[in-house]
C-alpha positions in Angstrom: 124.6 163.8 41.6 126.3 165.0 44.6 129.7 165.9 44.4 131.8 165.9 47.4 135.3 166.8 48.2 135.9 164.5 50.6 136.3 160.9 48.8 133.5 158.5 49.6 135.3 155.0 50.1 133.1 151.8 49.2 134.5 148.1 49.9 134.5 145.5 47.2 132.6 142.5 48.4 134.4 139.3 48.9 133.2 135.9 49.1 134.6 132.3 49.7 137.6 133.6 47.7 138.6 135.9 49.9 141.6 134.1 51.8 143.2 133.1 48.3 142.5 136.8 47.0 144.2 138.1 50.1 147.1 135.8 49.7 147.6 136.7 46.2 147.6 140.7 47.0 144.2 141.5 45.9 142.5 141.3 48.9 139.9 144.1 50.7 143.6 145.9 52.4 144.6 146.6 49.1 141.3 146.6 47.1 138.7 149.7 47.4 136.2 151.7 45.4 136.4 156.1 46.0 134.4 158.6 44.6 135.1 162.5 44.6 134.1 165.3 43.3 136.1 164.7 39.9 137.0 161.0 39.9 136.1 157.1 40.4 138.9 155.2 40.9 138.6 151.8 41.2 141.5 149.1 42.6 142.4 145.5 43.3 145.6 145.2 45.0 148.6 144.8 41.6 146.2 143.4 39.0 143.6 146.4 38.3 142.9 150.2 38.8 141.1 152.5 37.4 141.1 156.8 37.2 137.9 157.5 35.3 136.8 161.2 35.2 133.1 161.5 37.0 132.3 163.0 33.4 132.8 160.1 31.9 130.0 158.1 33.5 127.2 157.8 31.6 125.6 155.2 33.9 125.3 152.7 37.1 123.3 150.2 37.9 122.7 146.8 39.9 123.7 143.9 37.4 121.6 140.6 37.8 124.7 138.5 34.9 126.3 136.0 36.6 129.5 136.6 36.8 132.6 134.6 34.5 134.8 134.2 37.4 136.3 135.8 40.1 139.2 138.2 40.2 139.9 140.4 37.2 138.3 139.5 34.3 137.7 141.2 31.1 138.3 142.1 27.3 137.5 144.6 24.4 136.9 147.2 27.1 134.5 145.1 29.4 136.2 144.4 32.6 134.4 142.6 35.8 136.8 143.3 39.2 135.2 141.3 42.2 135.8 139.0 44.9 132.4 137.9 45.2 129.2 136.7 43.0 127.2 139.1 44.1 126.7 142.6 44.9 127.9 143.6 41.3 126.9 147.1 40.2 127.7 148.1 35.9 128.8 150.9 35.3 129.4 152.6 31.4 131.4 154.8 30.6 131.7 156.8 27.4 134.2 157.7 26.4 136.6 155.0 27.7 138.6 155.6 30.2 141.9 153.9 30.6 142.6 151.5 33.3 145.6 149.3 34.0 145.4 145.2 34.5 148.8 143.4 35.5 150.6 146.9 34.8 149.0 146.3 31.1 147.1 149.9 29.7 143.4 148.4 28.6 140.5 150.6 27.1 137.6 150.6 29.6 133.9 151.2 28.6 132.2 149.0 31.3 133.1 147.8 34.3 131.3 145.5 36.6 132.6 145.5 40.3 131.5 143.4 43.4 130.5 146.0 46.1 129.4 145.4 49.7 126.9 148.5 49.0 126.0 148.0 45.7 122.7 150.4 46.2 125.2 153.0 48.2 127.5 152.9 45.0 124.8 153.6 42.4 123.4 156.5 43.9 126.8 157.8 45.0 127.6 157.6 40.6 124.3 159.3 40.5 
């Protein structure tokens, strides 16, 4: 794992969804995936965003599911954030880490995210 102090910034991938994402604030202005030295924080426009301590990671990888949709999606600590169908990357956390959806305080253990560098955002989570 390499830990940096400068944050490294990844884009969440968008598809064919993208101009109605955009429209409805969650588009790639307002949407981002950064790593530091201490934290993954994870945001899509006003409906989701994430602090999780690096310490909390316990793993990231590329996910072959299918996603259930497109947007922000999730329950019982299993939350997918993407604009696209592809490019997802897991990753687990344990402990959860907190993360807020429509303003709403949710319990996070894994999160799937749409990445335009999927491979550049699992080796960056080391």
């Amino acid at each position: 794992m390499i830990i940096t102090a400068v944050p490294e910034r990844f884009a969440i991938r968008y598809g064919v969804m993208r101009p109605l994402l955009t429209l409805l604030g969650m588009g790639p202005a307002v949407s981002g995936i950064e790593i530091d030295g201490t934290q993954l924080r994870v945001r899509m426009g006003w409906a989701f965003r994430a602090r999780v301590p690096r310490e909390r990671i316990r793993g990231a990888e590329r996910s072959a599911a299918l996603p259930g949709g497109i947007g922000v999606h999730g329950w019982r600590g299993r939350w997918l954030v993407n604009g696209a169908a592809s490019g997802l990357v897991s990753i687990t956390l344990d402990p959860p880490a907190r993360a807020w959806v429509l303003g709403v305080p949710v319990r996070l253990t894994l999160l799937r995210v749409s990445a335009e560098d999927p491979d550049g955002l699992v080796r960056a989570l080391g």
